[in-house]
N, CA, C and O atoms as a MOPAC input file, in Angstrom:
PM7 MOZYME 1SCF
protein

 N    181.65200 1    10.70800 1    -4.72700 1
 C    181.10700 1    11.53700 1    -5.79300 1
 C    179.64600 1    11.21500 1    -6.06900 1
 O    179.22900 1    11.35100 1    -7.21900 1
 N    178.88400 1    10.82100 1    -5.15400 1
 C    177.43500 1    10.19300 1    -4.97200 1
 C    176.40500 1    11.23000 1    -5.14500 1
 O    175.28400 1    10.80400 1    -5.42700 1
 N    176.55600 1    12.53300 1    -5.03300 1
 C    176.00800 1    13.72000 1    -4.69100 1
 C    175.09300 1    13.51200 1    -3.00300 1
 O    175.58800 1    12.76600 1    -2.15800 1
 N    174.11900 1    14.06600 1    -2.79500 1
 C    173.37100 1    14.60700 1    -1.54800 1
 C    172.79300 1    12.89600 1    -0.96100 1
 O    172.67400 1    12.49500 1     0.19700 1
 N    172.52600 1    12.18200 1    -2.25500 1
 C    172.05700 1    10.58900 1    -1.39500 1
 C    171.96200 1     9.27300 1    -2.46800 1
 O    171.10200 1     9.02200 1    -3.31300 1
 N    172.87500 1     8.72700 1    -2.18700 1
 C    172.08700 1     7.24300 1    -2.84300 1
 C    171.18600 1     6.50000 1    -2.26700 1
 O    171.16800 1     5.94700 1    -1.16800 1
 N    170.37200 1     6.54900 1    -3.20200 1
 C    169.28600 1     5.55100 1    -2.70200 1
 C    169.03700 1     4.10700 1    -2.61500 1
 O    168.57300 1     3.30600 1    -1.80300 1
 N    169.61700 1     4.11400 1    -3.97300 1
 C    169.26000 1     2.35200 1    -4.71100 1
 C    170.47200 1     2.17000 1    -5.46800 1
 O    170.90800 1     2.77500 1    -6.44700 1
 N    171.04300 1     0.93500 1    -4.61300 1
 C    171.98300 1    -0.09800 1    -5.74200 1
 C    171.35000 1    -1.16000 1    -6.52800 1
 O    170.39700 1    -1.85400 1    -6.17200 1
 N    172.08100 1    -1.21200 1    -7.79900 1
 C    171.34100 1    -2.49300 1    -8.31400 1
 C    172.45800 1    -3.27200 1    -9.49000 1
 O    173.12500 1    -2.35700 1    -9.97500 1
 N    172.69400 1    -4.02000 1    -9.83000 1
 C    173.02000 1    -5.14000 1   -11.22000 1
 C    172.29800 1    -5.09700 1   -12.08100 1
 O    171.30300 1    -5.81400 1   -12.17900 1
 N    172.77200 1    -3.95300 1   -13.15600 1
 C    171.99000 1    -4.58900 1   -14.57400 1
 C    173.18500 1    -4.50500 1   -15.31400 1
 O    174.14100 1    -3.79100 1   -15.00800 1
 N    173.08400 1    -5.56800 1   -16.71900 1
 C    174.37000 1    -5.66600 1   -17.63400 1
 C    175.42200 1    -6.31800 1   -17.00100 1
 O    176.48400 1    -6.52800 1   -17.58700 1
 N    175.18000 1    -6.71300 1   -15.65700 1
 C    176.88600 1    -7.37200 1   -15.33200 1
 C    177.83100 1    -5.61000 1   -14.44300 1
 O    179.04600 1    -5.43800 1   -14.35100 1
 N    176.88800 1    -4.79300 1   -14.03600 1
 C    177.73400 1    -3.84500 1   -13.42700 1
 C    176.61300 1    -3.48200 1   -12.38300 1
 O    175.39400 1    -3.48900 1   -12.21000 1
 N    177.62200 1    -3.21100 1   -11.89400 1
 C    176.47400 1    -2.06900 1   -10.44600 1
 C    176.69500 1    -0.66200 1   -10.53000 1
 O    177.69000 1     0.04600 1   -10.68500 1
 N    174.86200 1    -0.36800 1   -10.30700 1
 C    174.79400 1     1.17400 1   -10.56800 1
 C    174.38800 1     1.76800 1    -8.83200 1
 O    174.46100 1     1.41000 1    -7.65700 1
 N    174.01700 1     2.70200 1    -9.54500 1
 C    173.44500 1     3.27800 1    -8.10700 1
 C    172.58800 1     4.39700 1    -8.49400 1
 O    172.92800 1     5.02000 1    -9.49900 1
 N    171.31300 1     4.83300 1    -7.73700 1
 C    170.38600 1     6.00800 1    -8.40500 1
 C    170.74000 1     7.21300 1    -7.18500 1
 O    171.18500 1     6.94600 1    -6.06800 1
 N    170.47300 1     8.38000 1    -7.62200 1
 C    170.91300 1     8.81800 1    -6.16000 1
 C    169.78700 1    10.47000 1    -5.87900 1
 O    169.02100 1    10.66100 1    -6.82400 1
 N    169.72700 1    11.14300 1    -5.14900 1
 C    168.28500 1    11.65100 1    -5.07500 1
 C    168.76400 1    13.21800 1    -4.66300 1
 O    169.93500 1    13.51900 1    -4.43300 1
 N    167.65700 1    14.13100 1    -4.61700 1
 C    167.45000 1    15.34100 1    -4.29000 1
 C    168.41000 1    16.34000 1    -4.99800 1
 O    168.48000 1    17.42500 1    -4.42000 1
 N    169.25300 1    16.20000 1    -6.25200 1
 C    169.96400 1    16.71300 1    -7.02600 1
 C    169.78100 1    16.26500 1    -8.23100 1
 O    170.71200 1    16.26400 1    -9.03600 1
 N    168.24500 1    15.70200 1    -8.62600 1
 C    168.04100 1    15.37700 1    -9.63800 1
 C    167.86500 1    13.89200 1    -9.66100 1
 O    167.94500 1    13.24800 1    -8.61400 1
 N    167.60900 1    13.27500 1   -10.91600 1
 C    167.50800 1    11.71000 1   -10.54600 1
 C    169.18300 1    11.54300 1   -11.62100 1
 O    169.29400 1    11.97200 1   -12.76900 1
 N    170.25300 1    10.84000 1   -10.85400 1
 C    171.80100 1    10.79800 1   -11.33000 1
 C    171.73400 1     9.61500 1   -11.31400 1
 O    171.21700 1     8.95900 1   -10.41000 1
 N    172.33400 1     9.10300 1   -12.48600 1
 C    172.63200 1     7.33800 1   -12.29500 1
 C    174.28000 1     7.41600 1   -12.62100 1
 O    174.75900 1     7.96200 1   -13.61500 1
 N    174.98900 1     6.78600 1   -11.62200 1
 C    176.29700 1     6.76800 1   -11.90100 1
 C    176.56400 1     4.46100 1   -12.01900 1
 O    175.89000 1     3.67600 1   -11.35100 1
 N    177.36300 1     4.16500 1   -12.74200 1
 C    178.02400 1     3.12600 1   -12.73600 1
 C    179.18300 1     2.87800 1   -12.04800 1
 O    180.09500 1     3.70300 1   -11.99100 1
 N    179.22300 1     1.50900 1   -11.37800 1
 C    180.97600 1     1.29000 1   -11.03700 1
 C    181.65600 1     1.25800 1   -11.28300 1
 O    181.50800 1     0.38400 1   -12.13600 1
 N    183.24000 1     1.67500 1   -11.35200 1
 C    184.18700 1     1.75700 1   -12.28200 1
 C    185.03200 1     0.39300 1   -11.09800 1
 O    185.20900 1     0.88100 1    -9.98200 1
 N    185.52600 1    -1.11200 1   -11.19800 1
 C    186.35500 1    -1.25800 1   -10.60300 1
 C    187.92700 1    -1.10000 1   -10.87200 1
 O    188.73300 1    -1.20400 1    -9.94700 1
 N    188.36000 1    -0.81300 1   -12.33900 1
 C    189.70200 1    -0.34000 1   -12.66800 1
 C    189.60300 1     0.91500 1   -11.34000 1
 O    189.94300 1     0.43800 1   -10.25800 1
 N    189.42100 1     1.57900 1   -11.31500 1
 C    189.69500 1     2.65300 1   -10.38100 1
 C    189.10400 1     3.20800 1    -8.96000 1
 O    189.38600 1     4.13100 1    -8.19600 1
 N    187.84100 1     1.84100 1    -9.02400 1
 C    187.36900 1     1.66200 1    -7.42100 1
 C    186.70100 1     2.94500 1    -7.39500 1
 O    187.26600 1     3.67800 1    -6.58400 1
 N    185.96000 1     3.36900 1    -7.82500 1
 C    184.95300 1     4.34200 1    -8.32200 1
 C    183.69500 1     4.66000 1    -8.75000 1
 O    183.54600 1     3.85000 1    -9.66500 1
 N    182.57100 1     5.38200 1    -8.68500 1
 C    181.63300 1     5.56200 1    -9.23800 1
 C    181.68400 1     6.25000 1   -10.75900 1
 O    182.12200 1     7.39000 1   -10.60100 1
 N    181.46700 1     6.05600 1   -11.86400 1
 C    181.47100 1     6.85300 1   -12.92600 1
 C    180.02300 1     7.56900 1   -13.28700 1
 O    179.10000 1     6.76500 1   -13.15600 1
 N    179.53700 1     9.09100 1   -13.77400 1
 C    178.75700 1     9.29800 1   -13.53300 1
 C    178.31600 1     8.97500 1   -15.18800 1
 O    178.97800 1     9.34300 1   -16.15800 1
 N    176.77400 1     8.03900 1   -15.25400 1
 C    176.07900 1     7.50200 1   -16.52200 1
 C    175.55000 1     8.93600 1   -16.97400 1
 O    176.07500 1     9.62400 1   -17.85000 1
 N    174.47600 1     9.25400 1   -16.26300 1
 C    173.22400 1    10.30500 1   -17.04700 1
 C    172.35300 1    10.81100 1   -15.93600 1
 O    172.40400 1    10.53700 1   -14.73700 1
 N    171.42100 1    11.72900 1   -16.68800 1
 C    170.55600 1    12.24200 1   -15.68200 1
 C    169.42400 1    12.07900 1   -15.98100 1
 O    169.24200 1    12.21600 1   -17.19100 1
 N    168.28700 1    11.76800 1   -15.23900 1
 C    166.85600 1    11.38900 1   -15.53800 1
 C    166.43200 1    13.57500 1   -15.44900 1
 O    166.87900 1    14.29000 1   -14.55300 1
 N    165.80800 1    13.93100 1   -16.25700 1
 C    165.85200 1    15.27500 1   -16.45900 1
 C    164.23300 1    15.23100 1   -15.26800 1
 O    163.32700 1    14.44300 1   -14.99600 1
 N    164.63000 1    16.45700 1   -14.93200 1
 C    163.08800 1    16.74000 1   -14.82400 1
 C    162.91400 1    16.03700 1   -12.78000 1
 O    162.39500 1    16.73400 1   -11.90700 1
 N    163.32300 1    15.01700 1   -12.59200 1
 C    163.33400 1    14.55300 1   -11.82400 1
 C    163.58900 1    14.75600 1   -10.02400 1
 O    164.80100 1    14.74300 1    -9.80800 1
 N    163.18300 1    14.84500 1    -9.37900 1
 C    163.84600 1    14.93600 1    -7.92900 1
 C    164.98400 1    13.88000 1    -7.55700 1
 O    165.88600 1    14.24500 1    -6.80300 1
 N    164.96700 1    12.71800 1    -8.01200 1
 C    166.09600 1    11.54000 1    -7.61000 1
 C    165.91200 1    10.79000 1    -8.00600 1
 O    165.05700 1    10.99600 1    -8.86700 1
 N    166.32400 1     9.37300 1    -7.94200 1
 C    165.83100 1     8.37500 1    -8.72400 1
 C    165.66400 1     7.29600 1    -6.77500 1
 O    166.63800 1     7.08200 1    -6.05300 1
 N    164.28200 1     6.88100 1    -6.46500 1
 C    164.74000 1     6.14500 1    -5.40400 1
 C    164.55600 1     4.58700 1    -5.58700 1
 O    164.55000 1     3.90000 1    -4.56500 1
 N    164.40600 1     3.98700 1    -6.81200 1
 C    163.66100 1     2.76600 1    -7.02600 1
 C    164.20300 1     2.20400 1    -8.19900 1
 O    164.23900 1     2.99200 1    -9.14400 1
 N    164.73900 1     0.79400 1    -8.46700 1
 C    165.14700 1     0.51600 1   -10.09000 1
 C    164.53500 1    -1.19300 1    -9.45100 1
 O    164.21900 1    -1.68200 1    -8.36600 1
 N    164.63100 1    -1.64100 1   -10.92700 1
 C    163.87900 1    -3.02300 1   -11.34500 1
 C    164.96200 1    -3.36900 1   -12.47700 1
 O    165.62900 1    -2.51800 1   -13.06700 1
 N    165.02700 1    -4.66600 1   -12.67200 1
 C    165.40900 1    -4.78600 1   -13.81500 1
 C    164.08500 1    -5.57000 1   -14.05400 1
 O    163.40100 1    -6.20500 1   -13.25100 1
 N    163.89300 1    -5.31300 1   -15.58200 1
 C    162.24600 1    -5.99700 1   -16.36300 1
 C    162.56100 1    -5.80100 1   -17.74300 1
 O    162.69200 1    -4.71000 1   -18.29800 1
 N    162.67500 1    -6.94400 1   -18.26100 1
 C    162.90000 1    -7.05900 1   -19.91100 1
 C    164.37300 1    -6.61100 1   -20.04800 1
 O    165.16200 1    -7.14200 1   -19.26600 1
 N    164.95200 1    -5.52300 1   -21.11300 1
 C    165.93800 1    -5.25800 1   -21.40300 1
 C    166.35600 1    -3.64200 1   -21.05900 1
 O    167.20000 1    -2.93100 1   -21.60400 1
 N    165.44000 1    -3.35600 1   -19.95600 1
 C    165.85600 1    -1.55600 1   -19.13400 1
 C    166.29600 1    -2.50600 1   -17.49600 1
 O    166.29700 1    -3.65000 1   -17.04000 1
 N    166.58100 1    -1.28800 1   -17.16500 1
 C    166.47400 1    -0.61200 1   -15.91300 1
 C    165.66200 1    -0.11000 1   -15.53800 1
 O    165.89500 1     1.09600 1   -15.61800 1
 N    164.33700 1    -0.37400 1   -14.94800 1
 C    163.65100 1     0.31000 1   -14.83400 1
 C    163.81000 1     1.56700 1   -13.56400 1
 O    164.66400 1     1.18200 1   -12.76600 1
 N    163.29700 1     2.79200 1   -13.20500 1
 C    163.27900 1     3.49700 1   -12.93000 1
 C    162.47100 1     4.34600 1   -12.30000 1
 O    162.08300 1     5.23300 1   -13.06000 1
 N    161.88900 1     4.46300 1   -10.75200 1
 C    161.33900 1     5.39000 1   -10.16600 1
 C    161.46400 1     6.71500 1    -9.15200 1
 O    161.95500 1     6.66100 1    -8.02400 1
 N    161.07400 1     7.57800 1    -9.60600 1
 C    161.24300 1     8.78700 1    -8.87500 1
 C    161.33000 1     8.85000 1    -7.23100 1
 O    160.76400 1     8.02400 1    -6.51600 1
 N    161.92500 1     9.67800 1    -6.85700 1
 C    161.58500 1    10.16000 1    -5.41000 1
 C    160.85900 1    10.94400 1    -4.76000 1
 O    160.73800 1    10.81300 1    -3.54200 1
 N    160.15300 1    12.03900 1    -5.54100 1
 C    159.58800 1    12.92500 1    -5.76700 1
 C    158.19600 1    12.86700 1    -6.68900 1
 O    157.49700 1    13.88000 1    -6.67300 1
 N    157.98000 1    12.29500 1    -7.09100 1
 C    156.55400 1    11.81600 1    -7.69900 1
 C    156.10700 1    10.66600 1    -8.25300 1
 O    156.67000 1     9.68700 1    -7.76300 1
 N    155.09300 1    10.34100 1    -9.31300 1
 C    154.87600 1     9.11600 1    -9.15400 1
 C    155.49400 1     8.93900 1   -10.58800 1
 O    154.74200 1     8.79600 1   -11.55200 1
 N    156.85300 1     8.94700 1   -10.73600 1
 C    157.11300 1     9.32900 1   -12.08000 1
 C    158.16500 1     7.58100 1   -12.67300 1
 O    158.71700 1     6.86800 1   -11.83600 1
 N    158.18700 1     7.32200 1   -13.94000 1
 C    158.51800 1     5.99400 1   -14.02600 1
 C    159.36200 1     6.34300 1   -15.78600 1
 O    158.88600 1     6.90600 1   -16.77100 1
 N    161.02400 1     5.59800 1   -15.52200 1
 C    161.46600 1     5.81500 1   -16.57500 1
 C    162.62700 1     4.71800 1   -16.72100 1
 O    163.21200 1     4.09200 1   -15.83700 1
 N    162.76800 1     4.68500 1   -18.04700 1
 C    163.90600 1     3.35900 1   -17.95100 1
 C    165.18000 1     3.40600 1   -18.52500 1
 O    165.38000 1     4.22000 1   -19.42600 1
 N    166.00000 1     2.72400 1   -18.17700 1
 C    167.48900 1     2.74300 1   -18.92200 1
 C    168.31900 1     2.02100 1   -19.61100 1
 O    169.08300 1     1.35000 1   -18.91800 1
 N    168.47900 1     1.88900 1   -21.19000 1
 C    168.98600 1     0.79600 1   -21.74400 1
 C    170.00100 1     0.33000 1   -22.06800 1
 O    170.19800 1    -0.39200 1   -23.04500 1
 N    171.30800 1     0.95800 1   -20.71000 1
 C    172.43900 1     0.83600 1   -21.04200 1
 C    173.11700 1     2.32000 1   -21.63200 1
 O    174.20500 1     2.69100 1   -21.19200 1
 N    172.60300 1     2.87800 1   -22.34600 1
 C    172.94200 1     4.18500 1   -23.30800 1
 C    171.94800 1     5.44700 1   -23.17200 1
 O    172.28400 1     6.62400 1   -23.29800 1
 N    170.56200 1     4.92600 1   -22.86800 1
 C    169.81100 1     6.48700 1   -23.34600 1
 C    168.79500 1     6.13200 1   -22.18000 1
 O    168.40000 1     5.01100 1   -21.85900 1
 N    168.50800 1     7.20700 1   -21.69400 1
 C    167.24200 1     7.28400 1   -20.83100 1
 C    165.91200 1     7.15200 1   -21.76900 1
 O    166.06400 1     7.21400 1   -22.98900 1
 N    164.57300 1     6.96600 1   -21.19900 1
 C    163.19900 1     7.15000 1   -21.34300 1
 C    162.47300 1     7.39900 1   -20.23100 1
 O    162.53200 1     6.79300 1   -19.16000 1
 N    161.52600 1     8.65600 1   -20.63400 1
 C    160.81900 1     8.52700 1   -19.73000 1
 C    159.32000 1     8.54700 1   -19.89400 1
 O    158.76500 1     9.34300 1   -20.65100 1
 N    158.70400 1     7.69200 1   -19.19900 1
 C    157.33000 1     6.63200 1   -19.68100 1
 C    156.22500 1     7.68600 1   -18.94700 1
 O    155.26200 1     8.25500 1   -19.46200 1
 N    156.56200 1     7.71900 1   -17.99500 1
 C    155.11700 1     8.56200 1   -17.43500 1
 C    155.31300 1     9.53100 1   -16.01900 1
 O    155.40900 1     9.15700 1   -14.85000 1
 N    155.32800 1    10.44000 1   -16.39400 1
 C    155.37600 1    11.67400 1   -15.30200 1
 C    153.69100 1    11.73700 1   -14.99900 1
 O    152.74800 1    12.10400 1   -15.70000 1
 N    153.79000 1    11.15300 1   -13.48900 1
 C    152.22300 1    11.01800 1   -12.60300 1
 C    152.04600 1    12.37100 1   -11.47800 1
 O    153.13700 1    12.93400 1   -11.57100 1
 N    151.60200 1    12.78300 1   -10.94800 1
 C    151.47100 1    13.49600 1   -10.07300 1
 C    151.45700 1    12.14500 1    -8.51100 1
 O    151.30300 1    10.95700 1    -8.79200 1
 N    151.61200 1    12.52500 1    -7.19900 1
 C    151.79800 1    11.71600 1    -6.31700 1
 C    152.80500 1    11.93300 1    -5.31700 1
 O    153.06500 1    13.01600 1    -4.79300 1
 N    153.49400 1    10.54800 1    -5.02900 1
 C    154.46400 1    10.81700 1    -4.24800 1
 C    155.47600 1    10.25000 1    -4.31400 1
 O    156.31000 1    11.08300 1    -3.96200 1
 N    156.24800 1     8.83200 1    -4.67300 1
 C    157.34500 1     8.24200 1    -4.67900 1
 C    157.21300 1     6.83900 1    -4.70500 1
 O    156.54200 1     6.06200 1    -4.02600 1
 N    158.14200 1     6.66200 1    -5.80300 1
 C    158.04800 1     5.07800 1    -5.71600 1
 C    158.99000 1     4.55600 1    -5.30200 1
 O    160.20000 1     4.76100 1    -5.39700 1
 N    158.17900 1     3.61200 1    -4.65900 1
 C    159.12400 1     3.09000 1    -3.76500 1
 C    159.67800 1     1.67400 1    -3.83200 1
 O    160.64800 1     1.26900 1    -3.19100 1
 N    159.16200 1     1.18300 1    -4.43200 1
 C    159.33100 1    -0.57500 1    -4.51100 1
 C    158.88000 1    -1.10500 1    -5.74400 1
 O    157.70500 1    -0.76500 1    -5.88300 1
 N    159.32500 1    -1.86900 1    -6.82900 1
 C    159.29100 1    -2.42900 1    -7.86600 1
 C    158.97400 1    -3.93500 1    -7.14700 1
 O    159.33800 1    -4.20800 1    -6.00300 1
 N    158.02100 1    -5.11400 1    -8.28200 1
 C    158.01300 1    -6.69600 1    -7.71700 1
 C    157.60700 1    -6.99900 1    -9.09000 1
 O    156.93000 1    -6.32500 1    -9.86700 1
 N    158.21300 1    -8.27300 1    -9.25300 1
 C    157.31200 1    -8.90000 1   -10.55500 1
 C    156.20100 1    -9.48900 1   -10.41800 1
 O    155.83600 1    -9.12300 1    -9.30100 1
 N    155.39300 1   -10.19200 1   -10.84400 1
 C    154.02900 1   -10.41800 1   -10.23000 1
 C    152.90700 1   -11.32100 1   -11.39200 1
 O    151.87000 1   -10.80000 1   -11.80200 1
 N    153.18200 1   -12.18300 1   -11.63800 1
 C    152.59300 1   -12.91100 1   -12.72500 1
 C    152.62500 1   -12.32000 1   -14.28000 1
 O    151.72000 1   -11.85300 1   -14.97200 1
 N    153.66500 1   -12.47600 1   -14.47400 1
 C    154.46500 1   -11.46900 1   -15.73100 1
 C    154.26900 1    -9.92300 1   -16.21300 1
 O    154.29000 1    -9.31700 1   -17.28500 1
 N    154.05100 1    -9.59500 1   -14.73000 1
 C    153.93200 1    -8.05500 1   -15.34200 1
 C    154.75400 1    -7.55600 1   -13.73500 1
 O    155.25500 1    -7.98300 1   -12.69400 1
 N    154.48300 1    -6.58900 1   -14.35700 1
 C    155.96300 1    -5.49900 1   -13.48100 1
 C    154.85900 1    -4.57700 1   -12.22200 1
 O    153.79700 1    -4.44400 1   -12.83000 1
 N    154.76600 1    -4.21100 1   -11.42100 1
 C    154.23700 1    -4.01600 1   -10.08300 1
 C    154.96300 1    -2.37800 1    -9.58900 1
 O    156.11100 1    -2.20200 1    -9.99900 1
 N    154.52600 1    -1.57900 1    -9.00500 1
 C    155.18500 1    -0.38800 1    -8.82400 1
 C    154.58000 1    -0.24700 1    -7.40600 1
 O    153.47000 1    -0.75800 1    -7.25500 1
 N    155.07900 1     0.30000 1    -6.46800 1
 C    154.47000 1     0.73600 1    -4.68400 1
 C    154.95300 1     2.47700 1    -4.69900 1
 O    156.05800 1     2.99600 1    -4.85700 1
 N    153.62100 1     3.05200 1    -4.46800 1
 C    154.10800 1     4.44900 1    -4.20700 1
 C    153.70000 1     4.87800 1    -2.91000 1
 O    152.73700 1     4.41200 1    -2.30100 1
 N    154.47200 1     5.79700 1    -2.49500 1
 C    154.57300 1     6.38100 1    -1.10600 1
 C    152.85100 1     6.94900 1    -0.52400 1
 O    152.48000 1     7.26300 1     0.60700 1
 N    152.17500 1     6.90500 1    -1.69300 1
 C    150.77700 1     7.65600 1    -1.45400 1
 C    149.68600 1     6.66300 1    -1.77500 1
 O    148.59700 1     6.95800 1    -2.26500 1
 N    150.18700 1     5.19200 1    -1.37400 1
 C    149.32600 1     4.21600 1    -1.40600 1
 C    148.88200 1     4.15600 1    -2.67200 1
 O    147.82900 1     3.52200 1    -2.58800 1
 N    149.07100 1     4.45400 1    -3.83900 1
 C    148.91700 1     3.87200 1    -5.35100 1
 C    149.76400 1     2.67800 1    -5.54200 1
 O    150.79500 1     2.44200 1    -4.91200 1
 N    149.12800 1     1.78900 1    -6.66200 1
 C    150.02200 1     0.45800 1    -6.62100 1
 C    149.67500 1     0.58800 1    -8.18600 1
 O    148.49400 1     0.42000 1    -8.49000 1
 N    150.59300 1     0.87000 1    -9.19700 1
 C    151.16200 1     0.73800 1   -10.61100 1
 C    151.40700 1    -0.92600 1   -10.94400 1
 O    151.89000 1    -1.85600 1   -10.29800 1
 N    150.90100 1    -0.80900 1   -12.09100 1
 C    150.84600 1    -2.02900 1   -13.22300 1
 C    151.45300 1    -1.99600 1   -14.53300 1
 O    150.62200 1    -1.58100 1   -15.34100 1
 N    152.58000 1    -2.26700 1   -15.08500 1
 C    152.89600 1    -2.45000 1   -16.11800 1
 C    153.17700 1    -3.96900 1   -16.96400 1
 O    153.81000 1    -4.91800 1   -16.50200 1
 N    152.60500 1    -3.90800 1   -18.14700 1
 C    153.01500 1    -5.52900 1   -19.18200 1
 C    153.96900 1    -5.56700 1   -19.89900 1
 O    154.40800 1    -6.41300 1   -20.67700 1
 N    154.31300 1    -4.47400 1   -19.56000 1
 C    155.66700 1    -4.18400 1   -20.89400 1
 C    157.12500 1    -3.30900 1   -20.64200 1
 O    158.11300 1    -3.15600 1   -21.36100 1
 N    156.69900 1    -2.69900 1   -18.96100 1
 C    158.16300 1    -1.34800 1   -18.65200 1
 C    158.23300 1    -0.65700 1   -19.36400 1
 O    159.30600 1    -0.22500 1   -19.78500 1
 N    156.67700 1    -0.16900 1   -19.90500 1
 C    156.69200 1     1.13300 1   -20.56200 1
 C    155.26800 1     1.65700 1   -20.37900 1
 O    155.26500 1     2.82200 1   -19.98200 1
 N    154.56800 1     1.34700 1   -20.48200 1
 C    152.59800 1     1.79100 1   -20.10000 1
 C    152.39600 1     1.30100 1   -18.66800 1
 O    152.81100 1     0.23100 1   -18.22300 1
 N    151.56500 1     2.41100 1   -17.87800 1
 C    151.49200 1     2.11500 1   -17.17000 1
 C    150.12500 1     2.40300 1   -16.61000 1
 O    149.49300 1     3.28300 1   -17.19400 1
 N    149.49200 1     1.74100 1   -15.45400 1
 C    148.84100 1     2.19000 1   -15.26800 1
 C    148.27300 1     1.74000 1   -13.69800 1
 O    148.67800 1     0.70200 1   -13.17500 1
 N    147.10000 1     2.82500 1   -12.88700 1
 C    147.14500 1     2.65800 1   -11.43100 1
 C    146.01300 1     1.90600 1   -11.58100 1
 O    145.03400 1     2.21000 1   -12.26300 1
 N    146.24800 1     0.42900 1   -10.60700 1
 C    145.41000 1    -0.90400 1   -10.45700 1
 C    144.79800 1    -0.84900 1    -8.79900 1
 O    143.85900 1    -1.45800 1    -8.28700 1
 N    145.64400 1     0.02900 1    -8.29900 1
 C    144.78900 1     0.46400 1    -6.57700 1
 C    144.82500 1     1.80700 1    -5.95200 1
 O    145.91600 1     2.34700 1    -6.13700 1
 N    144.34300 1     2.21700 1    -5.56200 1
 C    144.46400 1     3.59700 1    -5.10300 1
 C    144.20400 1     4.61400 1    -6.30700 1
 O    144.19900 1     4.21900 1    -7.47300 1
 N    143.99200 1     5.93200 1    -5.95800 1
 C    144.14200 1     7.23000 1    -7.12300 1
 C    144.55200 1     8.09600 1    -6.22900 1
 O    145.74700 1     7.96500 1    -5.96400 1
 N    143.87300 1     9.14000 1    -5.52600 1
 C    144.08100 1    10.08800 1    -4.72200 1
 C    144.82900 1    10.13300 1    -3.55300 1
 O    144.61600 1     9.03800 1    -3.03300 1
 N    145.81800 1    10.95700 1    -2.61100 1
 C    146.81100 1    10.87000 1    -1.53700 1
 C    145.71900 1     9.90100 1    -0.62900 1
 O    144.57800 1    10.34200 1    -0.48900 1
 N    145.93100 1     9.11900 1    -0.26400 1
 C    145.49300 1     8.30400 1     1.14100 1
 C    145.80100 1     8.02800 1     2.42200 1
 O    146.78200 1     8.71100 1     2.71400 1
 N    145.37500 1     7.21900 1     3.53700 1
 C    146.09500 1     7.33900 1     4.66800 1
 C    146.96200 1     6.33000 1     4.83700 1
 O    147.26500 1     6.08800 1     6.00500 1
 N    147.43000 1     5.69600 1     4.02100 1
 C    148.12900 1     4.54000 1     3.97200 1
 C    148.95500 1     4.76400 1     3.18100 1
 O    148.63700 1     5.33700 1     2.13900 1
 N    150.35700 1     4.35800 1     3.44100 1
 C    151.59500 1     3.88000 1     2.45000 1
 C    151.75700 1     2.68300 1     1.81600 1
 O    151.11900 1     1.76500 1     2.33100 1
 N    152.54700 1     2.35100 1     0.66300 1
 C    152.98300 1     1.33100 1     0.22600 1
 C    154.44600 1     1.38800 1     0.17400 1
 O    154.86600 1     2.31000 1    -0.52500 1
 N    155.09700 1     0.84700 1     0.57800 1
 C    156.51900 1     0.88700 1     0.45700 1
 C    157.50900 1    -0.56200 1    -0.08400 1
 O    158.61300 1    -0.82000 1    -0.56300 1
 N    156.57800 1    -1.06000 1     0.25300 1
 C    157.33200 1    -2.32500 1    -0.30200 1
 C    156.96000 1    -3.38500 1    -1.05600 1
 O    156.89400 1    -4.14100 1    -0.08700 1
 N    156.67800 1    -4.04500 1    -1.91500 1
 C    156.37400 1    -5.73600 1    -2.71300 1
 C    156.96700 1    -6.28100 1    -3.05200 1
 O    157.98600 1    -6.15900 1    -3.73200 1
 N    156.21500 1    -7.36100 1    -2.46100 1
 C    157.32800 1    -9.04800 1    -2.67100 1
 C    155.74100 1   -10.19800 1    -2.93500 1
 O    154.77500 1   -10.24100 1    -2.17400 1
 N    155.89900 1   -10.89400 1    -4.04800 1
 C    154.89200 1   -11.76000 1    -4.34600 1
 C    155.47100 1   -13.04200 1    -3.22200 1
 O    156.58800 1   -13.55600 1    -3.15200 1
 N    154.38900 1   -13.26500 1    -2.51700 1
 C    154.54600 1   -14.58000 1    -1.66800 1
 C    153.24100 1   -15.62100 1    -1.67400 1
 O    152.09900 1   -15.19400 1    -1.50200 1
 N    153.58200 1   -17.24800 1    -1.92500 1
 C    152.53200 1   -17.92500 1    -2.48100 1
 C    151.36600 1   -17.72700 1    -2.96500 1
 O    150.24500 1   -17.99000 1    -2.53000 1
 N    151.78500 1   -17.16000 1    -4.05600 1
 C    150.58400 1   -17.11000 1    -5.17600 1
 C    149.94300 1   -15.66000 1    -4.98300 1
 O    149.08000 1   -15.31400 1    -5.79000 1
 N    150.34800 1   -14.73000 1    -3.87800 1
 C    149.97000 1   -13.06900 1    -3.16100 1
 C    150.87100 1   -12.30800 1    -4.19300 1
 O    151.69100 1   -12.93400 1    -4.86500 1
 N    150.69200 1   -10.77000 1    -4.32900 1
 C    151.45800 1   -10.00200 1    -4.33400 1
 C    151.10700 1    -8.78100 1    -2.85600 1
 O    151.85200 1    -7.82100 1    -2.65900 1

């Protein structure tokens, strides 16, 4: 009951979710009484969800379809910033702030998993970012 694609599993709260894409951004939870997905909510507006973080007390949350960033607190969606772009792709923590990788070579900065803002790149480029991982003292 996944719809068209899951993208991203993750652990927040002690359960595993899953985000899933191109039918909207769907977050369903695990049910193990019944060995199941249960479906949570829908990120509105959205193409999919392909990216989550946990940071502070959300879920954090990135689009598949733009450079769009929203979070989940167990109960209610938010959504922080609808960007124009392409997809985020990779969440990292990074000397206490939260790190975002988008498909169109922008690299997002947040202090809080809620403001955000672009620290490399602006415009489509010839380069991707797809992934971050801070390694000795790098992001």
């Amino acid at each position: 009951n996944l719809d068209w694609q899951a993208c991203y599993l993750i652990v927040y709260n002690n359960s595993l979710y899953v985000g899933t894409a191109w039918i909207g951004g769907k977050l369903y939870r695990y049910d193990p009484s019944g060995a199941h997905f249960d479906y949570v909510g829908m990120v509105g507006g959205w193409s999919g969800i392909r990216s989550m973080y946990c940071f502070g007390p959300w879920l954090q949350l990135g689009d598949i379809g733009y450079d769009k960033f929203g979070r989940y607190d167990g109960s209610a969606f938010y959504y922080d910033l609808y960007g124009s772009g392409s997809c985020i792709y990779d969440f990292a923590e990074f000397n206490g702030a939260l790190y975002a990788a988008a498909y169109a070579g922008r690299l997002w900065r947040s202090t809080d998993g809620i403001n955000w803002s672009v620290v490399l790149g602006y415009d489509w480029s010839d380069w991707n970012m797809w992934e971050l991982e801070p390694f000795q003292g790098f992001l």
